[in-house]
C-alpha positions as CSV (number, residue, x, y, z in Angstrom):
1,X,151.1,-11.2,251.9
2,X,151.6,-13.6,248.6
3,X,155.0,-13.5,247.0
4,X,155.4,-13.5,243.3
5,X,156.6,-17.1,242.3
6,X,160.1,-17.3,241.5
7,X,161.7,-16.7,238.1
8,X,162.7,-20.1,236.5
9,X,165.6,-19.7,234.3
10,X,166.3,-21.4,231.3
11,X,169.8,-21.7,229.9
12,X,170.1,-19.5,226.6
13,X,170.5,-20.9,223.4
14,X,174.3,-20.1,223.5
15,X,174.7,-21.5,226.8
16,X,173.0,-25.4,225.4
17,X,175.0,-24.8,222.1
18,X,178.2,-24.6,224.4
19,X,177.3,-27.6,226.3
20,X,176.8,-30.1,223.6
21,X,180.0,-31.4,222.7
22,X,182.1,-30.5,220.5
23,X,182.2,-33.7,218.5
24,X,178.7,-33.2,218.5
25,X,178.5,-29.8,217.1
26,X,181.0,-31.1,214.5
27,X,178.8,-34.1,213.0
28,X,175.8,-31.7,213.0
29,X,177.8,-29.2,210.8
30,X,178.5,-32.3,208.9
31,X,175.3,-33.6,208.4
32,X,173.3,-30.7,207.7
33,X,175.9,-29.5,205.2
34,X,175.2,-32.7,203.5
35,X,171.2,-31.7,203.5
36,X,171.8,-28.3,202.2
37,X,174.1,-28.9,199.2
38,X,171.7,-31.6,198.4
39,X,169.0,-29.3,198.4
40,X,170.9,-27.0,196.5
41,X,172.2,-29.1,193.7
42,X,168.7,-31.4,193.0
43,X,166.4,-27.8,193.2
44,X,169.2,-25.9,191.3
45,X,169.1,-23.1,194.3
46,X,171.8,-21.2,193.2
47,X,171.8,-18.4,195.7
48,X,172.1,-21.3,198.5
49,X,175.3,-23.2,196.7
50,X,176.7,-19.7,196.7
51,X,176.2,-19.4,200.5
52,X,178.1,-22.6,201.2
53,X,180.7,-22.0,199.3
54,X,181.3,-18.3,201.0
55,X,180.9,-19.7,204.4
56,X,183.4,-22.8,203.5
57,X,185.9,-20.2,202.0
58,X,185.9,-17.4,204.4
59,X,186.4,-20.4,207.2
60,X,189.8,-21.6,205.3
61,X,190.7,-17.8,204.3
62,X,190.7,-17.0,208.3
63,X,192.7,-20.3,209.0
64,X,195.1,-19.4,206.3
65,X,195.2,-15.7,208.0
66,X,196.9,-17.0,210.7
67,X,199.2,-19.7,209.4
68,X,202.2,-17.0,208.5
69,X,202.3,-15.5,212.1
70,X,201.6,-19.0,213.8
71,X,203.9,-20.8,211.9
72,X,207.1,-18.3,212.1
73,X,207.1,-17.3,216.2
74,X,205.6,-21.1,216.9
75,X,209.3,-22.5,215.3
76,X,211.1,-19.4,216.7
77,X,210.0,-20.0,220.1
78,X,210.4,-23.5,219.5
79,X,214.2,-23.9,218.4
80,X,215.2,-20.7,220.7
81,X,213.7,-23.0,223.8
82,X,216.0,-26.0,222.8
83,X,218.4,-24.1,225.1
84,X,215.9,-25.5,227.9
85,X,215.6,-29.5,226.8
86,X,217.9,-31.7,228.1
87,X,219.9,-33.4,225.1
88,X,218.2,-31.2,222.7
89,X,219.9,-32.4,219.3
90,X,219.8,-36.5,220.2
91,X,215.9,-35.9,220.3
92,X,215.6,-33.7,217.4
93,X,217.6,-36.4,215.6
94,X,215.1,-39.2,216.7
95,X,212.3,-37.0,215.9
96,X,213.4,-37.0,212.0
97,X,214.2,-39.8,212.2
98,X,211.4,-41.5,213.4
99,X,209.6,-38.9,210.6
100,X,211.2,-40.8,208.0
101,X,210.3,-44.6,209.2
102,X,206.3,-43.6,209.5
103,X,206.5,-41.4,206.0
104,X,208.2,-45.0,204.2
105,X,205.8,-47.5,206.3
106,X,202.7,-45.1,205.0
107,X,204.1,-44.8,201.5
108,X,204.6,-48.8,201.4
109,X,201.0,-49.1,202.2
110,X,199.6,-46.8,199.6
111,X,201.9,-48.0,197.1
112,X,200.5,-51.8,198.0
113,X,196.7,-50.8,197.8
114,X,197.9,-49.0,194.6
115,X,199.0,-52.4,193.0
116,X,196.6,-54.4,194.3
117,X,193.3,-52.2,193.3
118,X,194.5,-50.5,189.7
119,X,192.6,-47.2,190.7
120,X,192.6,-46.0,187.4
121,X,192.0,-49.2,185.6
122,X,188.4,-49.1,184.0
123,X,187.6,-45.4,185.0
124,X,186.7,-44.1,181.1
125,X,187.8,-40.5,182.1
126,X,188.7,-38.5,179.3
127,X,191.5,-36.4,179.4
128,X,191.1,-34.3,176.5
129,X,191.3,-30.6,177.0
130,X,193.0,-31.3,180.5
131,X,195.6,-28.3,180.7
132,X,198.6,-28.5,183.7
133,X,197.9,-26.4,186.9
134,X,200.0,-22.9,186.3
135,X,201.9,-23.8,189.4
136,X,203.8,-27.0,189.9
137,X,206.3,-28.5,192.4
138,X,209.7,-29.6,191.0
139,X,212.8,-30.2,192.6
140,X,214.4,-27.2,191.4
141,X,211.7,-25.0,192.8
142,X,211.7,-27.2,196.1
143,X,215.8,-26.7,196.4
144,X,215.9,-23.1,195.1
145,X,212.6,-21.7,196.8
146,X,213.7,-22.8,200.6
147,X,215.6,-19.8,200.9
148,X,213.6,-16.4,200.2
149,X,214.6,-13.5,197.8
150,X,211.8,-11.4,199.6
151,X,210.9,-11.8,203.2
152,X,208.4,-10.1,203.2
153,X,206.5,-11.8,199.9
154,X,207.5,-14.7,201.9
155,X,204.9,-14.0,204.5
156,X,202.3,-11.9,202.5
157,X,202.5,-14.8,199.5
158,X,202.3,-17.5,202.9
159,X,205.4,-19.3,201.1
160,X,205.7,-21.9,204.6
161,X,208.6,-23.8,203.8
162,X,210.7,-20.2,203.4
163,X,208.6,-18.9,206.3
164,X,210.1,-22.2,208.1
165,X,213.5,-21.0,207.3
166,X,213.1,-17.9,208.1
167,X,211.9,-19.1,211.5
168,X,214.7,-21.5,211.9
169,X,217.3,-19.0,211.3
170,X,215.9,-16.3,213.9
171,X,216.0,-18.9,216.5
172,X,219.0,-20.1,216.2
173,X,220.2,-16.8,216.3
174,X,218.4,-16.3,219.4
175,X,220.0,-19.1,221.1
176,X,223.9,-17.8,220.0
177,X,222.6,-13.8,221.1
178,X,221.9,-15.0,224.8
179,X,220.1,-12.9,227.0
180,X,220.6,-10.0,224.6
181,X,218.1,-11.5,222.6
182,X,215.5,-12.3,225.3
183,X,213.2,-9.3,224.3
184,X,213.0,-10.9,220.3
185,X,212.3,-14.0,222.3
186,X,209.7,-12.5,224.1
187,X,208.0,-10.3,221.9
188,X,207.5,-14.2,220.0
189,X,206.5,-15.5,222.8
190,X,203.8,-12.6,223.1
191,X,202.5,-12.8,219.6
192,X,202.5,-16.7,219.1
193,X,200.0,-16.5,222.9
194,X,198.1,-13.7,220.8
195,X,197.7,-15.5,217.5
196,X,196.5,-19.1,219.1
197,X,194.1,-17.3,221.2
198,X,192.4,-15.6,217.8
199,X,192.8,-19.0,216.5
200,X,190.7,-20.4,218.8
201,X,188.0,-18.3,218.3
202,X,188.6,-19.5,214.7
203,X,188.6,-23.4,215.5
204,X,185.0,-22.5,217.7
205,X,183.5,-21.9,214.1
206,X,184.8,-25.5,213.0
207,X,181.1,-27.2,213.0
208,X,180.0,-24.0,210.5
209,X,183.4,-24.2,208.5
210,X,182.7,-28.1,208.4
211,X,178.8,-26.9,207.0
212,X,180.0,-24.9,204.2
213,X,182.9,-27.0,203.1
214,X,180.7,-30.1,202.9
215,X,177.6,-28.2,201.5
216,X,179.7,-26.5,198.8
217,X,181.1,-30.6,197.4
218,X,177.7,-32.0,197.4
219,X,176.4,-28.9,195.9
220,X,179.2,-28.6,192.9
221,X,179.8,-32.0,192.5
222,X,176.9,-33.8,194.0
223,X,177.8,-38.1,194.1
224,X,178.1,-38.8,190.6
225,X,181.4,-37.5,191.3
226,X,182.6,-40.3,193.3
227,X,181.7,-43.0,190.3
228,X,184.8,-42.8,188.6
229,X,187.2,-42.2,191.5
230,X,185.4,-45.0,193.6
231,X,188.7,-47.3,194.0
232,X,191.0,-44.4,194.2
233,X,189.0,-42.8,197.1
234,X,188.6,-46.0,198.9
235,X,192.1,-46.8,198.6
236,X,193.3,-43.7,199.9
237,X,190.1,-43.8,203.1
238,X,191.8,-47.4,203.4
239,X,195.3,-46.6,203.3
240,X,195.2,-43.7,205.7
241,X,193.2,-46.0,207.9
242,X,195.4,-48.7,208.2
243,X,198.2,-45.9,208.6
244,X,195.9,-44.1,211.2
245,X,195.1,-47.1,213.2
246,X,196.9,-49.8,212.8
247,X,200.2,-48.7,211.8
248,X,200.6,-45.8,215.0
249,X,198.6,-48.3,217.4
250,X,201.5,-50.7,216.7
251,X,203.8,-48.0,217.1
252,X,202.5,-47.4,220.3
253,X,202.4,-50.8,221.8
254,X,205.1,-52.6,220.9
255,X,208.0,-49.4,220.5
256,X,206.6,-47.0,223.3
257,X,204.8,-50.0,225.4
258,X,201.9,-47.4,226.1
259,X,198.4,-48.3,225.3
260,X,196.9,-46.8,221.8
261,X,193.6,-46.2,222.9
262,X,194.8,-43.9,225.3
263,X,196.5,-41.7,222.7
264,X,192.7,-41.9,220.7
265,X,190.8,-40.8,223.2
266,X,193.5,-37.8,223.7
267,X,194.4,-36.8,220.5
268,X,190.8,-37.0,219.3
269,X,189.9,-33.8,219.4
270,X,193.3,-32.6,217.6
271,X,192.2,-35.6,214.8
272,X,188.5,-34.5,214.3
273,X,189.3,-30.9,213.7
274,X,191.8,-31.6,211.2
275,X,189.2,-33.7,209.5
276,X,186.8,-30.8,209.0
277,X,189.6,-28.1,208.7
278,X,192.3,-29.9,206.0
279,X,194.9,-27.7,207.4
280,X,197.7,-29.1,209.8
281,X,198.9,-25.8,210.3
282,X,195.2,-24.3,211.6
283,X,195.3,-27.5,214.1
284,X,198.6,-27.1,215.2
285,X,197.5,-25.2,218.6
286,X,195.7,-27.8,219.6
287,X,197.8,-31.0,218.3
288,X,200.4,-29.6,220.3
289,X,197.9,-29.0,223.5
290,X,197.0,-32.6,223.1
291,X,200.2,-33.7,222.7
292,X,201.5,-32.1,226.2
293,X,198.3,-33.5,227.6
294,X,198.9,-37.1,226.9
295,X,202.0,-36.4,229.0
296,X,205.2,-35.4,226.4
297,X,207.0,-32.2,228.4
298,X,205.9,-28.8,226.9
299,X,209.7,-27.8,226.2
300,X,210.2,-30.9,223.4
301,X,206.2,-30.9,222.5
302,X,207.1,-26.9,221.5
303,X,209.8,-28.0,219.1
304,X,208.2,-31.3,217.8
305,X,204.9,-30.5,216.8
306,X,205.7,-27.6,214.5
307,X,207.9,-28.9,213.0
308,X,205.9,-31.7,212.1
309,X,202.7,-29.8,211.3
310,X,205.0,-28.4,208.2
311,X,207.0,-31.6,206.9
312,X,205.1,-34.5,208.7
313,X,202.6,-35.8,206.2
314,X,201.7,-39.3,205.9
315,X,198.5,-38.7,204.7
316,X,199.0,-35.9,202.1
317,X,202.7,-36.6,201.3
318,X,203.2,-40.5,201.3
319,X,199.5,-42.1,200.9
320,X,198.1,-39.8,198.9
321,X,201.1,-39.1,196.0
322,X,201.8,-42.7,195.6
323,X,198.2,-44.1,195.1
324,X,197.5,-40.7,192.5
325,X,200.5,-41.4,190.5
326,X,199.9,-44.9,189.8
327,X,195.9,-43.9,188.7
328,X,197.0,-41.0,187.1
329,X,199.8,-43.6,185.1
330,X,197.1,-45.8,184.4
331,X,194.6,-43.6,183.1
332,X,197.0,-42.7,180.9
333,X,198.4,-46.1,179.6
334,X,202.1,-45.5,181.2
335,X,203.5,-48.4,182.8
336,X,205.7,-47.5,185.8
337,X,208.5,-50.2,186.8
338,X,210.7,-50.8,190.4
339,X,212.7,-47.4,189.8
340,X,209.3,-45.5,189.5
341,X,207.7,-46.9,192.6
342,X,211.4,-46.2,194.5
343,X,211.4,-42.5,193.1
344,X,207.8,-42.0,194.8
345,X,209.1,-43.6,198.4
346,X,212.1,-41.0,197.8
347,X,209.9,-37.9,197.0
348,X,207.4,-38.9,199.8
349,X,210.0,-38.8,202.3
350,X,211.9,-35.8,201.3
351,X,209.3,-33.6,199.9
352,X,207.2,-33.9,202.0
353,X,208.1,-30.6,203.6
354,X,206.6,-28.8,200.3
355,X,203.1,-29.7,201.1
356,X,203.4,-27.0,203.4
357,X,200.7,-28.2,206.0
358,X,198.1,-25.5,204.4
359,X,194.7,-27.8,202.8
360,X,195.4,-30.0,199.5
361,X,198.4,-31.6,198.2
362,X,198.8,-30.1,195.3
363,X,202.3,-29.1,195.0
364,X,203.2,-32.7,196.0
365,X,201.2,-34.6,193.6
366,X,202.8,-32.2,191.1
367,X,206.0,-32.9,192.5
368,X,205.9,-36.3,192.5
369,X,203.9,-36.6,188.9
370,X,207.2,-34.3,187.5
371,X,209.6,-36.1,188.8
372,X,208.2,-39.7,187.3
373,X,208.1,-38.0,184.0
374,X,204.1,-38.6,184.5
375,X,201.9,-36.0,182.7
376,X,201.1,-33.1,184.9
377,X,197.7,-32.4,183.2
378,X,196.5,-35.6,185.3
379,X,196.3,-33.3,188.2
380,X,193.3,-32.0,186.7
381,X,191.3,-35.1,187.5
382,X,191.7,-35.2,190.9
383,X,190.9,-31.4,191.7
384,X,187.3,-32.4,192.0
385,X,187.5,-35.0,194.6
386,X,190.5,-33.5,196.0
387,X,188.4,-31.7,198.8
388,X,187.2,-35.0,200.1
389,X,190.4,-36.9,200.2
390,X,191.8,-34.4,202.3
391,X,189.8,-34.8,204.9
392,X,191.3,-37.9,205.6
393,X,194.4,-37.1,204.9
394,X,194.8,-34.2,206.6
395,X,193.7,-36.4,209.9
396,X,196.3,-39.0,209.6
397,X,198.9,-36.1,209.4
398,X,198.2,-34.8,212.6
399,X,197.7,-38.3,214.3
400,X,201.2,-38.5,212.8
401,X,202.3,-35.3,213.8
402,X,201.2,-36.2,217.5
403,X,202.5,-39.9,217.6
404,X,206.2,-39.3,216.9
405,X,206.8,-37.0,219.8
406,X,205.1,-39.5,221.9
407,X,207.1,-42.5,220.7
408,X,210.3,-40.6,221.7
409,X,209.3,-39.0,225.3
410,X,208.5,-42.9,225.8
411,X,211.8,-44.5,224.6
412,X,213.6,-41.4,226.2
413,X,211.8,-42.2,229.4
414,X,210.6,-38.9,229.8
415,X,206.9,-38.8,228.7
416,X,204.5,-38.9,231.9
417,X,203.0,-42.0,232.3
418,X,200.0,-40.9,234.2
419,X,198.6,-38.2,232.3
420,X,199.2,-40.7,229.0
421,X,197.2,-43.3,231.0
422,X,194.8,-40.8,231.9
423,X,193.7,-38.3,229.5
424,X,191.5,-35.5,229.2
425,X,188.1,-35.5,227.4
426,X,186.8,-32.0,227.8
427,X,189.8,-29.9,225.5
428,X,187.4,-28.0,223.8
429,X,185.4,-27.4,227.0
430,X,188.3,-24.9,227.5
431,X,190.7,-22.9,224.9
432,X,193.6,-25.4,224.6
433,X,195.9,-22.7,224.0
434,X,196.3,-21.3,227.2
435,X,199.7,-21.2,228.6
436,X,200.1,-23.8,232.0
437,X,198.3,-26.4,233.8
438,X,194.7,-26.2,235.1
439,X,194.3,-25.0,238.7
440,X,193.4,-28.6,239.5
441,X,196.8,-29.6,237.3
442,X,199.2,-27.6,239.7
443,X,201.4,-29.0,241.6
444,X,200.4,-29.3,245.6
445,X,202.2,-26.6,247.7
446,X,205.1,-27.3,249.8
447,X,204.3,-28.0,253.4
């Protein structure tokens, strides 16, 4: 009797398009977003410029959905778990403190290319009928607006520096309640697992967010765009990789002793996404999975990284700010002196906590323009190429984000040598936000 020859299966589409890695999916997203606004902008296909732009927008829109919830019950749970770290304030005060040397290394850099280049020197941009954005970042705002009037506009408005009080406040008052406050702790506890596992299904659509973003530039602005703002966007590619790089591979070596291309090939994944995403906030799940990966303990990894993916920006805060206001001065004809370049270090340091970790840095470049005296209209010239310096940007505040709570767990001698020394390549072959080790990860049982 013959037998019917067996049934060869294929893998599925899907199942291929979940094998190729992630980085992979990424450049492809890249690259043929490149194609398509092309396309768009040279044969004038309008319904197809309109198509990136809604896919690049409704990828930030649900990132930005989830930033209020994330941010609020990530920093509760955070400081209401300090009860479980062993000399919880010494390492918060290393942690800002070590904030503040990387934010004035970074802003020395940008402030040096600044000089040396003269990014606005030459550029011909005319800056008539330039009008100042409706809302800008002064210091009065910045003091005044930390502490809500509203909560909930606070949250529906996704004001993050209030929402970061807000947070702060609850958790504290968690830790002083005791026990009586352990279902509040817990129903945070539930909601922040809830809100990073939707996330994730979010940051899965980071290769088609990356497509639309990148169509929708080439499309609108196409690379004419780049003429003008050559030095500028070079400087700040530069400065951030020098920061990115060099700067945090120093770090690493000769404060922490620990190798820096192990903290690459770890963080990576936390690095590329914020590349295509711009939002420190929509990476935070999995900066702080990689950050407990490359061996810094989960309890002080919980408090660190959120509170850096809302006031640690090196990128957008100290880089960025400095090398704008000295192009938007000289486009302008305004000479700035010793005191100007010291009030930018002081407003990159301390402001930076109004960038709020959400995509662009417009509140501090306003914040920093306003407090030089500089004219805000200037902001209007960089809107355009603002989408692609934030790319890089937003990278180097994560890598930031990430490298501080390393440096500490090294010099406090409790970061785990052996998974830094060893780390894992396959995050995104996994969600990164679930809660514990991998089977493989757990401890051996007890004989």
């Amino acid at each position: 009797m013959s037998t019917a020859p067996e049934a060869t299966s294929s893998p599925s589409v899907l199942t291929r398009l979940r094998r190729t890695p992630f980085w992979v999916q990424i450049v492809a997203g890249l690259g043929l977003g490149v194609i398509l606004g092309y396309v768009a902008r040279t044969a004038d296909v309008s319904w197809l410029a309109t198509t990136l732009e809604t896919i690049g927008k409704t990828f930030v829109q649900l990132l930005k959905l989830a930033v209020p919830p994330l941010v609020f019950t990530a920093i509760v749970v955070s400081v209401a778990n300090l009860r479980n770290v062993t000399n919880a304030a010494r390492l918060a005060v290393r942690t800002l403190l070590w904030f503040l040397i990387t934010s004035l290394i970074a802003v020395a850099i940008g402030l040096g290319l600044g000089l040396l280049t003269d990014p606005g020197e030459g550029t011909a941009l005319s800056t008539e009928g330039l009008k100042a954005p409706t809302g800008t970042g002064t210091w009065v705002d910045f003091l005044t607006g930390i502490v809500p009037t509203n909560i909930v506009t606070s949250f529906t408005e996704v004001n993050v520096l209030q929402i970061v009080f807000l947070a702060v406040v609850t958790g504290a008052a968690i830790l002083k309640a005791g026990e009586r406050a352990a279902p509040v702790l817990k129903l945070s506890e539930t909601v922040l697992e809830l809100t990073q596992t939707a996330l994730w299904w979010v940051i899965r659509l980071s290769p088609l967010g990356t497509l639309g973003l990148i169509g929708k530039s080439v499309a609108k602005y196409g690379w004419d765009l780049l003429k003008p703002f050559a030095t500028l966007t070079a400087d700040v590619y530069i400065g951030c990789a020098l920061v990115l790089f060099v700067v945090y591979s120093l770090l690493l070596k000769f404060v922490g002793g620990l190798n820096p291309l192990n903290f690459f090939k770890g963080a990576w994944p936390a690095i590329q996404l914020a590349f295509v995403s711009r939002s420190s906030v929509g990476t935070l799940p999995v900066t702080r999975r990689v950050t407990e990966r490359l061996g810094v303990p989960s309890e002080y990894a919980s408090f660190a990284v959120p509170f850096g993916a809302t006031t640690k920006m090196d990128g957008c805060a100290a880089i960025y700010p400095s090398l704008a206001a000295i192009f938007v001065a000289q486009v302008y004809n305004i000479d700035l002196g010793i005191r100007d370049y010291l009030l930018i270090a002081f407003v990159s340091v301390i402001g930076s906590a109004a960038t709020a970790g959400l995509t662009g840095a417009i509140v501090m470049l306003t914040l920093t323009l306003s407090t030089l005296g500089l004219p805000l209209e200037g902001v209007g010239l960089l809107l355009a190429i603002d989408p692609i310096l934030d790319m890089v940007r937003t990278a180097t505040n994560v890598a930031g984000q990430a490298v501080v709570p390393i440096l500490v767990s090294a010099r406090e001698k409790t970061l785990d040598l052996v998974a830094y020394n060893s780390p894992a390549a396959d995050l995104y072959d996994e969600s990164p936000l679930a809660a514990g080790p991998r089977p493989a990860e757990q401890a051996p049982a007890a004989a």
